[in-house]
C-alpha positions as CSV (number, residue, x, y, z in Angstrom):
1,X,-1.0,4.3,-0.9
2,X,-1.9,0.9,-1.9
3,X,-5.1,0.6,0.5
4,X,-6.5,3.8,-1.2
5,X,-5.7,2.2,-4.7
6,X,-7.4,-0.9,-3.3
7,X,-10.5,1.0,-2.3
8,X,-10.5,3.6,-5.3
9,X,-11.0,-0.1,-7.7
10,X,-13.3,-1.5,-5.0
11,X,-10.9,-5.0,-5.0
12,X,-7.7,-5.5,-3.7
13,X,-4.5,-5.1,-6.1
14,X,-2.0,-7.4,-3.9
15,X,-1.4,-11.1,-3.7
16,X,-4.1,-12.7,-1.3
17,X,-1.2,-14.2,0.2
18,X,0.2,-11.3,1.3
19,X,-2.9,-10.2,3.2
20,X,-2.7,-13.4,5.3
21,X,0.8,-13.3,6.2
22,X,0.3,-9.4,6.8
23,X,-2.3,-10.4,9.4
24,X,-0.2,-12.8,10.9
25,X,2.5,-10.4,11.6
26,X,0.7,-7.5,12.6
27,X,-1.1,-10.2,15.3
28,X,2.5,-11.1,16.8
29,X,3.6,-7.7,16.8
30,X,-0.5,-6.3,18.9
31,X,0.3,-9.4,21.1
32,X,3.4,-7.7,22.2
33,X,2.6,-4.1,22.0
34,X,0.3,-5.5,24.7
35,X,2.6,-7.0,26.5
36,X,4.7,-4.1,26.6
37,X,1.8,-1.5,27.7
38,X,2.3,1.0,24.8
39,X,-0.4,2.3,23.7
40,X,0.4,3.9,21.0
41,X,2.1,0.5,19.3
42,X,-1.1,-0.8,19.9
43,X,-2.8,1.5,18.2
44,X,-0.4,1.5,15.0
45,X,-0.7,-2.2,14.6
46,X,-4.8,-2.5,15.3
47,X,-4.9,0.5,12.5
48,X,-2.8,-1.6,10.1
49,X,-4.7,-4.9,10.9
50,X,-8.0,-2.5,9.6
51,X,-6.3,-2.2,6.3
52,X,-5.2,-6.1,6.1
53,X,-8.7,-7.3,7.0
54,X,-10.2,-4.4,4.9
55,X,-8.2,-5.9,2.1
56,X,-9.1,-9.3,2.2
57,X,-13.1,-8.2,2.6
58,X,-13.0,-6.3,-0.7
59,X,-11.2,-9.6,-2.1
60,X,-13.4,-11.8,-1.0
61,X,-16.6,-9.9,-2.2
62,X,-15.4,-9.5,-5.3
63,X,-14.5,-13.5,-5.9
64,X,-18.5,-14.1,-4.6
65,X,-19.6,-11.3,-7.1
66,X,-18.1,-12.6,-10.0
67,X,-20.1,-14.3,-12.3
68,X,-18.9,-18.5,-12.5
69,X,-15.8,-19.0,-15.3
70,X,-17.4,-21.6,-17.1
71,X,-14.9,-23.7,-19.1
72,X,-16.8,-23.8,-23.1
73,X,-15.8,-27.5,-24.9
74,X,-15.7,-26.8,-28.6
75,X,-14.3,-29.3,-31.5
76,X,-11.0,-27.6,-32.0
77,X,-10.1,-27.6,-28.3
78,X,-11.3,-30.9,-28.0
79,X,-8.8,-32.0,-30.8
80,X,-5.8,-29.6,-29.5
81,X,-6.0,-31.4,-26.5
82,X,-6.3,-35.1,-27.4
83,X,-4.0,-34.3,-30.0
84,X,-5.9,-35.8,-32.8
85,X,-6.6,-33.3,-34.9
86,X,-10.1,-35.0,-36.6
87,X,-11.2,-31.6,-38.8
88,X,-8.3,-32.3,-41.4
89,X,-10.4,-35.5,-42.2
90,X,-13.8,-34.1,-42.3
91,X,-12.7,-31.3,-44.7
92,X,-11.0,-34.4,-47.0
93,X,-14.1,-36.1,-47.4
């Protein structure tokens, strides 16, 4: 359900977080459907890694997509953050 939410908005809707440790996990677990021979284990955990990596493609492309947050300066933030607040003195004089 969530992958096809995922895909349906074109960018992920989980934790990126979650994605890595997801991978992690569903590595351990292909290591040992390996070891044990089953194929069918291996198959249920290569199908879920898909989704992981899937996940973490559609996160990635939309960070690089995005258009750069830049961080606008104006008097009154200026002032909020230095905590001096300089316009009651301008509008006095």
């Amino acid at each position: 359900m969530q992958w096809l939410s995922s895909e349906r908005e074109k960018k992920s809707v989980v934790p990126v977080a979650f994605w890595y440790l997801s991978i992690a996990g569903g590595v351990v677990l292909l290591v040992y459907a390996v070891h044990r021979q089953d194929p069918v284990f291996m198959l249920g955990q290569s199908l879920g890694l898909f989704v992981y990596l899937r996940n973490l493609q559609l996160i990635h492309r939309n960070r690089a997509e995005a258009p750069p947050q830049l961080k606008i300066h104006s008097e009154e933030t200026d002032a909020q953050q230095s905590g001096d607040d300089t316009r009651s003195y301008r509008k006095a004089a």
